[in-house]
N, C-alpha and C positions, 0 to 999 in steps of 0.2 A: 504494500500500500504506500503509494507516492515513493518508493525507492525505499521503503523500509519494514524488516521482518520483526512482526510484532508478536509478543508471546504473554500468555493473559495469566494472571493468580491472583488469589483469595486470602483474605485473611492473614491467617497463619503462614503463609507459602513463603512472604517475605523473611521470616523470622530465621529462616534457613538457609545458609549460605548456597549451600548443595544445588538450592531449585534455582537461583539465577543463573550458578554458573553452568546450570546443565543448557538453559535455555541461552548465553551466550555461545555455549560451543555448538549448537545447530544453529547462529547466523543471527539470531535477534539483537536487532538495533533500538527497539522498544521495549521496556517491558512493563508493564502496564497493573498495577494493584488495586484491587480496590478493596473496602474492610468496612464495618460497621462501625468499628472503635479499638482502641489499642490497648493493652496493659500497660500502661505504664507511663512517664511525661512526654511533654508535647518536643520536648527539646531529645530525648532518646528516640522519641519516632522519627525526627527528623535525620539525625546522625544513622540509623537503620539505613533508612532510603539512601542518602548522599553514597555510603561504604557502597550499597550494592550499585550505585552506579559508575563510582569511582574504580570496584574491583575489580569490574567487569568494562567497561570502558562502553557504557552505554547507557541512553536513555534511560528515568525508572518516571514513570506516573503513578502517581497516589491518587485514588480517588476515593474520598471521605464521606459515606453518607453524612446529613448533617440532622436536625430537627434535637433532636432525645441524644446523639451520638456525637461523635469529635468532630467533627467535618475536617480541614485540614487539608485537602487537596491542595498537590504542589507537584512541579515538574521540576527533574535535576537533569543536569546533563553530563556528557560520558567521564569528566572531569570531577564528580561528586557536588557541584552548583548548582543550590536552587534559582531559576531563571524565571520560576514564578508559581505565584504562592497565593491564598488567598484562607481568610479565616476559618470562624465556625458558619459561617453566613452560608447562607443557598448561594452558589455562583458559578461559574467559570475562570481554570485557571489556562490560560491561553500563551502559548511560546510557540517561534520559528523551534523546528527541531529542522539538524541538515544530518541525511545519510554520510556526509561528507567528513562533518566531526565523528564521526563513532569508528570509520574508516583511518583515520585520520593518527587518533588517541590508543586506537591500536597498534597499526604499523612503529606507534615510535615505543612500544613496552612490550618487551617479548614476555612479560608474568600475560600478556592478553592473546598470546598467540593460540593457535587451533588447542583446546584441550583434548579430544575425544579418545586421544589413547589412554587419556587416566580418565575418564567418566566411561569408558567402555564404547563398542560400538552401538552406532546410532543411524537410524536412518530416514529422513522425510522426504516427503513427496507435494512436488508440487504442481499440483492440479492446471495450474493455465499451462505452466511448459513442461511436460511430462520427464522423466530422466530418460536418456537413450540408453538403451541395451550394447552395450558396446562389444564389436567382435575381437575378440584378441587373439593372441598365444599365448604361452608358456613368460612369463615377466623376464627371465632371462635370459631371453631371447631380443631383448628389447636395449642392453648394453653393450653391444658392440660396435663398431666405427666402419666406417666406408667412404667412399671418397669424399661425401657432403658433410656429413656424419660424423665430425674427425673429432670425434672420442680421443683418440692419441693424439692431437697437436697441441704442445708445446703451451702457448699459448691459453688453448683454451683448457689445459690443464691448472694451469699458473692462476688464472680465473677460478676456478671450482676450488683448489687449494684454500684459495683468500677465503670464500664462502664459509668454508666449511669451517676454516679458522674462527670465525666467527659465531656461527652456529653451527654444533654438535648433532644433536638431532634431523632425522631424514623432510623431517615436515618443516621444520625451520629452514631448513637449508634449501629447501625448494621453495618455499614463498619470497626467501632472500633472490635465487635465482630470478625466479620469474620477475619479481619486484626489477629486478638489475637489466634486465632485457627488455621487458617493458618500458622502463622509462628513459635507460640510457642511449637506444639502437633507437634512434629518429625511423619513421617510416619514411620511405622514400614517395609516396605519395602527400603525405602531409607537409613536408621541407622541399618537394618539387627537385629533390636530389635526380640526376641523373646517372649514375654511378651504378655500376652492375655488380651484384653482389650475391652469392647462392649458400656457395660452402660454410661453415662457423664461423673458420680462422680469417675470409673475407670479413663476413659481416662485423665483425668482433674487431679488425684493425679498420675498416670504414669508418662503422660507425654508426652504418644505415641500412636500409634492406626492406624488403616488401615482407607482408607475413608470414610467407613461404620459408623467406631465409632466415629471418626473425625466430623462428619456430625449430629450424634445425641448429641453427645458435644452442638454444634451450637446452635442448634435447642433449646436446654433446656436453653442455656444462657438466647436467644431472647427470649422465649416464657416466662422465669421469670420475663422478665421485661414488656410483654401485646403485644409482636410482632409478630404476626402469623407468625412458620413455623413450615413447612412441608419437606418428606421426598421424593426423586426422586432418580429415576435409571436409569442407560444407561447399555447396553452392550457391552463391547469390544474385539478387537479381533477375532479370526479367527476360523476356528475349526481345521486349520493344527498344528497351533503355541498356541492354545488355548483358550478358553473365561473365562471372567470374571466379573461378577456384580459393577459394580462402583456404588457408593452413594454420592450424592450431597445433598444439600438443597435448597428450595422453598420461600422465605420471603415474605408477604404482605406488602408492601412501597407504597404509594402515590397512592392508588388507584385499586393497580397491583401484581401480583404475577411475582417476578423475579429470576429465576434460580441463585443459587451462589454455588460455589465450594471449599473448603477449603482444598482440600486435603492436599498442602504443594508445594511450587515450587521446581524445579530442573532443570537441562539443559534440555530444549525442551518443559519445562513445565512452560507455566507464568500465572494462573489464579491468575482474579484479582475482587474484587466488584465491581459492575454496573448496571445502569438500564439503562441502553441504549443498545448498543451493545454487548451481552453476552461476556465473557472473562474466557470461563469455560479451564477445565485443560487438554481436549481430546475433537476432532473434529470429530463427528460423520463419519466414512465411511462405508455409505451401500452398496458398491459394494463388502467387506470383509465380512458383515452379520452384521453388530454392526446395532444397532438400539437404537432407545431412547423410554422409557417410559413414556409417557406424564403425566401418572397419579400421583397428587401428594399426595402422605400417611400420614396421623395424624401417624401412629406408624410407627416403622423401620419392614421392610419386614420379613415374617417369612423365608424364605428361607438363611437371614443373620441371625437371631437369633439362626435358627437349627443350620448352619454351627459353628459359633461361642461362643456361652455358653458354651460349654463342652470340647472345644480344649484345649489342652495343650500346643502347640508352636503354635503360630498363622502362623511363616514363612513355616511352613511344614502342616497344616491342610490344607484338602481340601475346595477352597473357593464355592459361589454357582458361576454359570455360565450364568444364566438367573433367572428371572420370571417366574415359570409356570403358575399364577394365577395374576387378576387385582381383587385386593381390592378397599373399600372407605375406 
């Protein structure tokens, strides 16, 4: 709802560290309580609230019946601030809340990073965009290097190195990755770069690269350092205004193969890492013809390596528009 996943409790549900943080690690940027009246001061209700929004690095709304009860309704934000408040009175307590800060207040505290390997696994479904069934292989099938794919360069080991340096863990170390490829690899559509870029170790001394390259970037950081990934497609686009091959990546994390997108953001465009609720960078619509590739590639598509190898200005080569074939 408006860019944000909200998760509802009662009463007592607050008084429990456990139920925020469970509802933070499947994606909630809201969480939302309401209670008849609380045991206890109005000044201890409030310090309740702020911790769980401060621990968890997310919205918490209070909603106080009032009449006979405490009323008290107040919104904090991911930071533990209340941004607005109002008494025991019948009313409305009213705040801008942005999906942006809860994003935001995360990325910079890793105590707010994915928990669900210590809450256990978990799993939601989300009814307007259903999860894709993804077709795989064997996850270790999924770490080896080949010409685009260059797992073994130098470079892009030295890269994974630093990563890992820094975060220890498989799941940190992949949202550091994607985070680092996403925002540091300019898309070559967005910067009007002309510069042709396919392999890692290209894209990685560019600078720049289309999704495609972007995505095998990725792929060879994680897979330097033992992370299984894999290569996916979607189609975009129409056949009036035109189609075009998009490239994502596939990670093996906790169990699971989960879709991630690195393309690069821009206005309209917010993909973001996750294993909960996808947050890729285009919304499938099959009533235009776009469809998704479920299968996921150890190597990058020949249909992007023909287009791409031999071009000269990447903004002016013709790109592919589909699939005509399903490899493993």
């Amino acid at each position: 709802m408006g860019g944000h996943e909200i998760a509802l409790s009662v009463c007592y549900d607050v008084d429990f560290p456990e139920h925020a943080a469970a509802a933070a690690s499947d994606g909630t940027t809201v969480y939302v309580n309401s209670g008849a009246y609380f045991p206890g001061s109005e000044q201890r209700r409030a310090l309740r609230y702020a911790t769980r929004a401060l621990d968890n690095g997310m919205y918490v709304l209070f909603g106080g019946l009032t009449g006979e009860f405490v009323g008290g309704s107040a919104v904090y934000d991911p930071l533990g601030q209340p941004i607005a408040r109002i008494g025991r009175e019948a009313g409305l307590a009213i705040a801008d809340i942005d999906p942006a800060a809860v994003h935001q207040a995360r990325d910079s505290q890793r105590a707010w990073a994915d928990r669900r390997s210590t809450l256990g696994q978990r799993h939601r479904t989300d009814l307007r965009h259903p999860a894709v069934q993804l077709h795989t292989g064997p996850p270790n099938h999924y770490l080896g290097a080949d010409a685009v794919i260059e797992t073994d360069h130098a470079d892009v080991i030295a890269l994974g190195k630093r990563l890992r340096d820094e975060h220890s863990d498989d799941i940190s170390l992949a949202r550091a990755a994607f985070n680092w490829v996403r925002d540091n690899i300019a898309h070559a559509y967005d910067t009007q770069d002309h510069r042709l870029t396919l392999t890692a170790s290209q894209v990685l001394a560019a600078g720049v690269g289309l999704c495609n390259a972007k995505s095998n970037l990725l792929a060879a950081v994680l897979r330097s350092q033992g992370i299984p990934t894999g290569l996916c497609y979607q189609r975009l686009g129409d056949p009036e205004d035109g189609r075009v091959l998009h490239g994502l990546v596939a990670i093996y994390l906790d169990g699971a193969w989960h879709r991630q997108d690195p393309r690069g953001n821009k206005d309209g465009i917010d993909a973001r890492f996750s294993l909960d609720t996808e947050q890729l960078a285009h919304v499938i619509d099959e009533a235009k013809g776009e469809r998704v590739y479920p299968h996921v590639y150890v190597s990058t598509a020949d249909e992007v390596v023909n287009a791409l190898q031999d071009a000269e200005d990447i903004l002016t080569c013709p790109l592919p528009t589909e699939l005509s074939t399903q490899r493993d």
